[in-house]
C-alpha positions as CSV (number, residue, x, y, z in Angstrom):
1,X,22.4,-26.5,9.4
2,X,23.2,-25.5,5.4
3,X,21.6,-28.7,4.7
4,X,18.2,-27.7,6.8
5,X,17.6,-24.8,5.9
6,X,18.0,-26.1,2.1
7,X,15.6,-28.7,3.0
8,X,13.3,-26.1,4.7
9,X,13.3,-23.6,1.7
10,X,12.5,-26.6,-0.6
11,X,9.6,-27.9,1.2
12,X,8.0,-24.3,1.6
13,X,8.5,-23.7,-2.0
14,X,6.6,-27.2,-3.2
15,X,3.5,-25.5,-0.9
16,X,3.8,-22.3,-2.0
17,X,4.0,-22.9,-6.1
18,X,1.1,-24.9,-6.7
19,X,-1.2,-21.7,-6.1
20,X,1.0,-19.6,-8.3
21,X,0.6,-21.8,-11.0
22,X,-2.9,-22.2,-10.7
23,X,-6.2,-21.2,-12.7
24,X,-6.0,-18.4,-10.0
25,X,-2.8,-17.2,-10.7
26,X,-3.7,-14.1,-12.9
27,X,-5.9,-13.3,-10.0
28,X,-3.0,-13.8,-7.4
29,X,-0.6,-11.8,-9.0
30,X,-2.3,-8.7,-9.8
31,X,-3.4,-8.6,-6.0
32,X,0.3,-9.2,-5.0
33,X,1.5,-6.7,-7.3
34,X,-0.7,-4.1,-5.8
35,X,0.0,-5.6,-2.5
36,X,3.7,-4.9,-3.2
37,X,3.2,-1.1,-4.8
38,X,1.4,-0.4,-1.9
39,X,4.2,-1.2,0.2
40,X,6.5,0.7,-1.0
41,X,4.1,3.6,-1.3
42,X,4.0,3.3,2.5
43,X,7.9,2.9,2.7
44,X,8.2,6.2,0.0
45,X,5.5,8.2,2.0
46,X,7.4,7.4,5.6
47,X,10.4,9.0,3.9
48,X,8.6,12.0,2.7
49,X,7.8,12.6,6.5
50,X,11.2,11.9,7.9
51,X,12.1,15.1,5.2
52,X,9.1,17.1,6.4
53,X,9.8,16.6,10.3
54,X,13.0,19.1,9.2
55,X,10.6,21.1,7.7
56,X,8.3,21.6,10.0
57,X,10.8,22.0,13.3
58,X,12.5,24.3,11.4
59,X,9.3,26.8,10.9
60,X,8.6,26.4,14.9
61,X,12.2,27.2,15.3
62,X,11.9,30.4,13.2
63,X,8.6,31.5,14.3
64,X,7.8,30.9,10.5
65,X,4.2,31.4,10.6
66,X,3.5,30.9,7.0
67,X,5.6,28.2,6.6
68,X,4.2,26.6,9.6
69,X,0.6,26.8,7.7
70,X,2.5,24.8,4.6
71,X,4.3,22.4,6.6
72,X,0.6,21.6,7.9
73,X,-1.1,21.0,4.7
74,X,2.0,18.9,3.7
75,X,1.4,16.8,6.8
76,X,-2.3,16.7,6.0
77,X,-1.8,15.3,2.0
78,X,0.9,12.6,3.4
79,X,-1.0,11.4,6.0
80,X,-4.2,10.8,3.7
81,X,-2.2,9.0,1.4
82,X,-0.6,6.7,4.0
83,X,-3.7,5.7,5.9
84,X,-5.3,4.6,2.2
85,X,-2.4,3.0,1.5
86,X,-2.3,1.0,5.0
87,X,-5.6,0.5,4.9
88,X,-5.9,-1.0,1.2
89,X,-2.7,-3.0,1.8
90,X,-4.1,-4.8,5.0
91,X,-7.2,-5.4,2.8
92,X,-5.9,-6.6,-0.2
93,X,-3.4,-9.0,1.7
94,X,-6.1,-10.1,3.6
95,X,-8.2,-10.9,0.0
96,X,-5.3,-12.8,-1.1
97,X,-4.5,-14.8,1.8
98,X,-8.1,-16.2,2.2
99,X,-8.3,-16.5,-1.7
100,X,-4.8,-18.7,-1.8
101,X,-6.4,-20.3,1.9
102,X,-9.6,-21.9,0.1
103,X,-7.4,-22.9,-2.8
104,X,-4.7,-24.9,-0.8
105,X,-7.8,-26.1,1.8
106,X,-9.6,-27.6,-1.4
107,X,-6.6,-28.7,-2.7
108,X,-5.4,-30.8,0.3
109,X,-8.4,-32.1,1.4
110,X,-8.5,-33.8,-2.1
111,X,-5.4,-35.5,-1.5
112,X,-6.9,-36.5,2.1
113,X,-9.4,-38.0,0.4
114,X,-8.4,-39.4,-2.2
115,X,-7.7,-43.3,-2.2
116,X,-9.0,-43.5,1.5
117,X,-5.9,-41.6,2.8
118,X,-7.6,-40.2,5.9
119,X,-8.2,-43.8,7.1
120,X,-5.2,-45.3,6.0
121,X,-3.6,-42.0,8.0
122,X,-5.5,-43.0,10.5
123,X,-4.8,-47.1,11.2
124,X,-1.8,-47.7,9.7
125,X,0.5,-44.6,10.6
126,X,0.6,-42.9,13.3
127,X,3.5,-40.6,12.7
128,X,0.9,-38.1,11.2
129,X,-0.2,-36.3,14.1
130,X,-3.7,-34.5,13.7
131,X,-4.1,-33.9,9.6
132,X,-7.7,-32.1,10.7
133,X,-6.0,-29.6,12.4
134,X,-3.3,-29.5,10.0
135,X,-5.7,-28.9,7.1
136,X,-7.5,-26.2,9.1
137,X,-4.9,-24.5,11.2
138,X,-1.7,-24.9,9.7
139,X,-2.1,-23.5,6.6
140,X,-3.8,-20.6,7.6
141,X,-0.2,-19.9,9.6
142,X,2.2,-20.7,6.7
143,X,0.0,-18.6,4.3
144,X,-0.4,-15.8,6.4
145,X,3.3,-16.1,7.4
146,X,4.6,-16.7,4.1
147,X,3.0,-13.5,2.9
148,X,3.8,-11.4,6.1
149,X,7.6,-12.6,5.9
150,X,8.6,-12.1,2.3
151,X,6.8,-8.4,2.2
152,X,8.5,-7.7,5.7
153,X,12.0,-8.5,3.9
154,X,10.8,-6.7,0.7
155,X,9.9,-3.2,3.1
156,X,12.8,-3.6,5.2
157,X,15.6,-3.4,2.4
158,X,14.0,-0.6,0.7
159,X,13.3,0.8,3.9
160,X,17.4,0.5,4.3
161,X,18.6,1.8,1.1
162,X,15.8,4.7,1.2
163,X,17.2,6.1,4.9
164,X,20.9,5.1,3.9
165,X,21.5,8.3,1.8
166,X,19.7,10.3,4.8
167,X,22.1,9.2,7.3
168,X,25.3,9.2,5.4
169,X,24.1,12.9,4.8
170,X,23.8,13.7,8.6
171,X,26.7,11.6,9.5
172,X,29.3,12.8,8.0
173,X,33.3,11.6,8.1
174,X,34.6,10.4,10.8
175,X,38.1,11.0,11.0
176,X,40.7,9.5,13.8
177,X,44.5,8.5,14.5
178,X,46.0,4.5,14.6
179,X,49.4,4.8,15.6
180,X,50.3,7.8,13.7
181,X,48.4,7.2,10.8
182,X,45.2,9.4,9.9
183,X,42.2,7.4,9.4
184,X,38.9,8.4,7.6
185,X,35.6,6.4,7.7
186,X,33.3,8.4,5.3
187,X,29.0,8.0,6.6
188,X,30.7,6.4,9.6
189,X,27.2,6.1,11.8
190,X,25.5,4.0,8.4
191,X,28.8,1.4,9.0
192,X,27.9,1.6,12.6
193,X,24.1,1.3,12.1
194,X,24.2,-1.8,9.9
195,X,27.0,-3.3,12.2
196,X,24.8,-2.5,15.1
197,X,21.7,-4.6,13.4
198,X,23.6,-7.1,11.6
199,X,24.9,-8.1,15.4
200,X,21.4,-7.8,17.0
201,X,19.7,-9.6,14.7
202,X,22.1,-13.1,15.5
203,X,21.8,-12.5,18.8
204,X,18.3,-12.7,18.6
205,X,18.1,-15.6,16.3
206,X,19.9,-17.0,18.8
207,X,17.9,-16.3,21.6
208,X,14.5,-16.6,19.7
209,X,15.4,-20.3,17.8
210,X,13.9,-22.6,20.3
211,X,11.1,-20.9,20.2
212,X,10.2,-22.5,17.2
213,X,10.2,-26.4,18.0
214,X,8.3,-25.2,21.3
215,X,5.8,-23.2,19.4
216,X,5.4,-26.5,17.0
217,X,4.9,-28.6,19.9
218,X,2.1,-26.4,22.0
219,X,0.1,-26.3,18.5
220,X,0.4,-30.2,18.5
221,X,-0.4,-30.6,22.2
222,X,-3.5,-28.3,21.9
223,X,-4.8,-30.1,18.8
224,X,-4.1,-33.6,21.5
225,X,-6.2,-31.9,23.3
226,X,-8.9,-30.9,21.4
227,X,-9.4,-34.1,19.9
228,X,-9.6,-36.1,22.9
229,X,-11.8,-33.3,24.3
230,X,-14.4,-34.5,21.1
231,X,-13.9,-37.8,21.2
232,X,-15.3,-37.9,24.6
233,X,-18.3,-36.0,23.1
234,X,-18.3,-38.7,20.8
235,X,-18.5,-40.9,22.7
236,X,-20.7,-39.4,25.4
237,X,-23.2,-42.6,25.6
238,X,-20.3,-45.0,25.8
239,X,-18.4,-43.0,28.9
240,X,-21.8,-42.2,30.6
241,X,-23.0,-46.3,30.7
242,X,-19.9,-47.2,32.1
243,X,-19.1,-44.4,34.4
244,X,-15.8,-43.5,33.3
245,X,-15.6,-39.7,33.8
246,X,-13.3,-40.1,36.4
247,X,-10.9,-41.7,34.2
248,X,-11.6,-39.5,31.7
249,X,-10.8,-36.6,33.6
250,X,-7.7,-38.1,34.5
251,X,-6.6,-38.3,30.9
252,X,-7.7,-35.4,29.6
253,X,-5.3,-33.6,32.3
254,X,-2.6,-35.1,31.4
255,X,-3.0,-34.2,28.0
256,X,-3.2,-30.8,29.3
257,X,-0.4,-31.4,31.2
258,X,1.7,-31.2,28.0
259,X,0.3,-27.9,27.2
260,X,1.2,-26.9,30.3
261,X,4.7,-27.7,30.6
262,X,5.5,-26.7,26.7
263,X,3.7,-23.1,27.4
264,X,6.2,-22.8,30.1
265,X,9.1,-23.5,28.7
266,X,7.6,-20.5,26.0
267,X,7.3,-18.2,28.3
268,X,10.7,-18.9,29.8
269,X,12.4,-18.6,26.7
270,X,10.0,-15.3,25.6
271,X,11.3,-13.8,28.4
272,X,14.9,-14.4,27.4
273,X,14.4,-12.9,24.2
274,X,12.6,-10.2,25.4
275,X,14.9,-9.1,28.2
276,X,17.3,-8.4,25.1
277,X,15.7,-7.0,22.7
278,X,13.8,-4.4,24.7
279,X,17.1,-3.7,26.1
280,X,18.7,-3.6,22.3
281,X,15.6,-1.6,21.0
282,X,16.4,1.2,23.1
């Protein structure tokens, strides 16, 4: 498993540098930095609320109508700045994901060309399953993935440490008795929060990891599909002279078929994983 997921991180990082090394690279990183300040604007602002909630409940509380009015206009600045922000930094990741996308499309498709690789692909080996909609589809996903996942990780740890001090505030010690002996555990819900997560989160791994061979194999079956589906457009003149619809039709179900059978096996295993973590979530 070590060994995979070594393997794993290397091939993503042999995609993933070229682009960053690039004649766009000044370009790239100034979007990602802003990408990234934007981010934790959003992670700053959300903290800023969870302070002002306090604020604000308190004033109801109190019948505080003054304090009511400011707890209002406070709510009113925060929630201007967090909708730019979320707006800007949907925008801008989208900028940079179509700007890396038409470098890495250009990029590959040179190397398809190149040398008469797409026909050699095409005779001689036939492990190489669809590079069309490899070219086209695929890398769309691992960009837009590659992006959402590493400023997801980057959010969620400073999305930790930011509420950590807030709830080993409100938790307080926890103090209890092993056999005589007087036992303290100081912030004892922020031990119980992270032990809490850190469990759910290999449970659901767990769960969720044949998902991912599954979800490789419906893209491959569907991109089966589709190419059979053109072919016999292709070859329209061909099928109609010699009547061969029937046999066709045949064919092109069961490459449905495949589909089929994969996108159940999805759904079974979906439901799986979602049978926990809705249960877990709440």
């Amino acid at each position: 498993m070590k060994q995979f997921n070594k393997e794993v991180f290397k091939d993503a990082w042999h995609l993933i540098k070229p682009y960053w090394v690039s004649s766009e690279k000044k370009t790239a990183y100034i979007l990602l930095a802003a990408i990234i300040f934007l981010n934790l604007a959003i992670v700053f602002i959300n903290v800023l609320f969870n302070l002002w909630y306090k604020e604000f409940y308190n004033a109801l509380q109190d019948l505080n109508e003054k304090a009511f009015w400011i707890a209002l206009g406070q709510f009113t600045a925060l929630a201007f700045f967090y909708i730019i922000s979320a707006v800007y930094s949907l925008y801008l990741n989208q900028m940079l994901q179509i700007k890396w996308r038409r470098w890495l499309t250009d990029n590959f498709l040179d190397k398809w060309m190149d040398k008469k690789i797409y026909y050699h692909l095409q005779v001689f080996n036939h492990q190489t399953d669809n590079p069309d909609q490899r070219i086209s589809e695929d890398l769309n996903m691992f960009i837009s993935q590659s992006l959402s996942l590493s400023l997801g990780l980057l959010s969620s740890i400073v999305t930790l440490f930011s509420f950590i001090s807030i709830l080993w505030i409100v938790s307080g010690p926890l103090h209890f008795s092993v056999f005589g002996y007087l036992i303290t555990i100081p912030g004892y819900m922020v031990w119980a929060a992270l032990l809490y997560a850190i469990v759910g989160t290999w449970i659901t791994a767990v769960i969720g990891r044949p998902l991912i061979p599954l979800n490789f194999n419906q893209q491959r079956f569907e991109a089966d599909f589709r190419f059979n589906l053109v072919r016999i457009r292709e070859n329209s003149e061909s099928v109609a002279l010699y009547s061969g619809e029937e046999k066709e039709h045949k064919h092109l179900m069961r490459k449905f078929a495949d589909i089929f059978e994969n996108y159940w096996k999805i759904m079974v295993r979906q439901k799986k994983l979602t049978w926990f973590t809705s249960g877990y979530n709440q």
